[in-house]
N, C-alpha and C positions, 0 to 999 in steps of 0.2 A: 528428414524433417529439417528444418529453417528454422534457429530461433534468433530474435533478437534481444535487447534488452537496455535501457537508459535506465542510470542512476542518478537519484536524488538526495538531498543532505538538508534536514531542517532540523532546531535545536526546541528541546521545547521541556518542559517539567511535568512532574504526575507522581499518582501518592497512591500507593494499592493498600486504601485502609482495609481490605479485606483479609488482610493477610493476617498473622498471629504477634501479639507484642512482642517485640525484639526483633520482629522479621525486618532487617537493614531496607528491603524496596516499600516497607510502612511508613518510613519516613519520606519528606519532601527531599525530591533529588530531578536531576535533567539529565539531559543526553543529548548528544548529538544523533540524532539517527540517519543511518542511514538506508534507503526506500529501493531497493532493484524492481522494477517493473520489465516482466518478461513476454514474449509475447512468440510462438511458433504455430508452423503450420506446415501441412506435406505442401503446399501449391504456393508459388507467388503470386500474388496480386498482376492486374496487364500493367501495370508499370515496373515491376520485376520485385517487387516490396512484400513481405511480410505483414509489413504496418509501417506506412512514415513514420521517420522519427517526429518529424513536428507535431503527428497527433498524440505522441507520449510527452510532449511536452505539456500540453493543456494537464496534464494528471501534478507536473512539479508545479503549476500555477495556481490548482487548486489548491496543493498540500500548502502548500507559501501561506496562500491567504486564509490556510482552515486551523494552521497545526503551527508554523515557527511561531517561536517566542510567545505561545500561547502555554495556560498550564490543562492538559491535556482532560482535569475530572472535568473541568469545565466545558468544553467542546466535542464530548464522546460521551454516548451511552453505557453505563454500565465501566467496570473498573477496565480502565485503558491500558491494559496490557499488550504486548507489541503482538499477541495473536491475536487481540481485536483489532488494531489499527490496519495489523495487515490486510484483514476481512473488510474493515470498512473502504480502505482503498480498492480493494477489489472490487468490491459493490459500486462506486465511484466508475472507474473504470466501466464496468460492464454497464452503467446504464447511461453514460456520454460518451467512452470514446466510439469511433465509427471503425467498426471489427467486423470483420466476416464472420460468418457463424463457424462454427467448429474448431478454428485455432483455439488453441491452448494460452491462457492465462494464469502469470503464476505473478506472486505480489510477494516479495520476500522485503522483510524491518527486520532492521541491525539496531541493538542498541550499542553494541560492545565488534570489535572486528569480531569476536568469539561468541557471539551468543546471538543470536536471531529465530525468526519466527518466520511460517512460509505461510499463504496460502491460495490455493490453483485449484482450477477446475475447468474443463472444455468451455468455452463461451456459448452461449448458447441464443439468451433471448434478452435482448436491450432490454433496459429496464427494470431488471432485478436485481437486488441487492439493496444494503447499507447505501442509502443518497444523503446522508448527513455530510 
């Protein structure tokens, strides 16, 4: 299997009022996160590629203009926890970038080096998912 993978870095704030009083991520805070976008496959593409890297770049151009310096209740459905974001970039991914069907997409958010969130599944059919 071939995988590849390009990392992204955008800073942005968010408030998990769901949480319980006291619970420290209740309060308003940020982060730097950081976004791995991964991408494998048993076969290479006829140019020898998994996926160009240029077309994972379109993914750090959306997050730029959807998520930096943004405060994250406001720009995400539901409490914007890095297992949402991951899912929402997932969903992003699968329904613009241009993927072969069957690689494997996995979307892993860092908020801390120590702590992150993943989420992956075979690609399958453009168009589905989180396009927020």
């Amino acid at each position: 299997m071939y995988e590849i993978a390009k990392r992204f870095i955008f800073s942005a704030s968010h408030q998990l009022d769901q949480l319980p009083e006291g619970h420290k991520c209740r309060r308003l805070h940020g982060h730097n996160y950081t976004v791995v976008i991964r991408v494998a496959a048993g076969e290479l593409d006829e140019y020898g590629f998994v996926v160009d890297f240029a077309e994972l770049d379109r993914v750090g151009a959306w997050m730029r203009a959807r998520f930096d310096h943004q405060h994250l209740n406001d720009v995400m459905d539901g409490p914007p926890t890095s297992e949402r974001l991951a899912a929402a970039v997932f969903g992003w991914c699968a329904a613009h970038l241009q993927l072969r069907p069957g690689v494997d997409l996995q979307v892993r958010v860092a908020e801390t080096d120590s702590t992150w969130a993943e989420y992956r599944a075979a690609y399958v059919v453009p168009g589905e998912g989180d396009t927020r």
